[in-house]
C-alpha positions as CSV (number, residue, x, y, z in Angstrom):
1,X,-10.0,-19.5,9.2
2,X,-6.7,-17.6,8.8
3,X,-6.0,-14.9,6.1
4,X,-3.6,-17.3,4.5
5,X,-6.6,-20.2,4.5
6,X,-8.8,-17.9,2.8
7,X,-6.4,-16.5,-0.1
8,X,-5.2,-20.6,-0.3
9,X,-8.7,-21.7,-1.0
10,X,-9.6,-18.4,-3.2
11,X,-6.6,-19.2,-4.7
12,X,-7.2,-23.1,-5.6
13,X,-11.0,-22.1,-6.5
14,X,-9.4,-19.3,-9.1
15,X,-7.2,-21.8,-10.3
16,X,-10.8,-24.1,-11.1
17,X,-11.9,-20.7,-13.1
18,X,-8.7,-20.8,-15.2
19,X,-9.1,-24.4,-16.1
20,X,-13.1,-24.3,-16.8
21,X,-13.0,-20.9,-18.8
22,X,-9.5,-23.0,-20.3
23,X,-12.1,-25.7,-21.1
24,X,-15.3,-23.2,-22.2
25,X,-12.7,-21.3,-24.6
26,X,-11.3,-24.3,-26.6
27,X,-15.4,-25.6,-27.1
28,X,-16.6,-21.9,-27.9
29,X,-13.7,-20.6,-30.0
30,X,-11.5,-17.9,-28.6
31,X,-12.3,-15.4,-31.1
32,X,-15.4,-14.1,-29.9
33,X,-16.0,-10.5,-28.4
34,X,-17.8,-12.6,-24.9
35,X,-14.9,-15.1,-24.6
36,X,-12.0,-12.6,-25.1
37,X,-13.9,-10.4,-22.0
38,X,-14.2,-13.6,-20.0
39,X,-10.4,-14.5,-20.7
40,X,-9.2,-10.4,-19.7
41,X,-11.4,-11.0,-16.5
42,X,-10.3,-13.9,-15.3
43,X,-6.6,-12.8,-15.7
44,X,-7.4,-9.4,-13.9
45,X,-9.1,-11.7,-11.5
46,X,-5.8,-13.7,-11.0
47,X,-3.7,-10.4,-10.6
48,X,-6.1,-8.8,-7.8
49,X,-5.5,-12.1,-6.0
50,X,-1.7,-12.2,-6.2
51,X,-1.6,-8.5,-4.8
52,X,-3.7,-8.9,-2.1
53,X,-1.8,-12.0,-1.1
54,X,1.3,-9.6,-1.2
55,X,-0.8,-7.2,0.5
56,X,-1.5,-10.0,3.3
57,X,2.2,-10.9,3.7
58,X,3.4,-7.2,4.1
59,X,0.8,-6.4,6.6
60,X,1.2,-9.5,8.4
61,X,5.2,-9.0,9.0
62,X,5.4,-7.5,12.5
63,X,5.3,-3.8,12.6
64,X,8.9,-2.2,13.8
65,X,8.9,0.5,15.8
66,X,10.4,3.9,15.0
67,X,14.1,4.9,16.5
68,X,12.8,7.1,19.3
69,X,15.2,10.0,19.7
70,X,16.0,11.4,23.0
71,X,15.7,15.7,23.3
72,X,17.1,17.0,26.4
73,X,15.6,19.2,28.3
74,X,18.8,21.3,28.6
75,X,17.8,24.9,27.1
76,X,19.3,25.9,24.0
77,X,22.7,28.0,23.4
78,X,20.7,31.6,23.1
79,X,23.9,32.8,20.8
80,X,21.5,30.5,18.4
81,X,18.6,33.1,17.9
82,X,21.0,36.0,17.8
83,X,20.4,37.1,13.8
84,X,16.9,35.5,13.9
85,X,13.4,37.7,13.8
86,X,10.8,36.8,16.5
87,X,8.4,35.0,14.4
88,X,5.1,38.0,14.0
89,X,6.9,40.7,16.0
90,X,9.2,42.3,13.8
91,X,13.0,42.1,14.0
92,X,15.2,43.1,17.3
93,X,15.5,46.4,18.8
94,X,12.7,47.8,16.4
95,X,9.1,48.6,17.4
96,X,5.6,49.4,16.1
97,X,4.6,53.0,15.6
């Protein structure tokens, strides 16, 4: 089965949940400690299942490539690195004692 057969059929079986805890909660009473706890995890349960479908959508959308970017091998104007220090050997014209 594809991704988006699985997440339909979690999703229909989720929607089954809603209606039964639905169903569970209007025999039991909807004030207790249990039901309320029930209730919060079948809603997170709903939420995890509607990000992972965005999840699936985003990473089934074709990957684009980057812009490559062309260097030339040309070398560079040298008046460039005129006022720049020679990375770990000490500015131009100086030396070590």
């Amino acid at each position: 089965m594809s991704v988006h057969e699985e997440l339909t059929s979690v999703q229909r079986c989720l929607d089954d949940l809603v209606r039964s805890v639905g169903r569970l909660e209007k025999l039991m009473g909807s004030g207790g400690l249990e039901m309320r706890r029930v209730r919060s995890d079948t809603d997170h349960l709903r939420e995890s299942i509607a990000l992972l479908r965005e999840t699936a959508v985003t990473a089934a959308a074709p990957q684009r490539r980057p812009d490559l970017v062309t260097i030339s091998d040309t070398p560079y104007d040298p008046s460039l690195w005129v006022d720049t220090d020679d990375e770990g050997l000490g500015a131009r014209g100086r030396h070590a004692p």
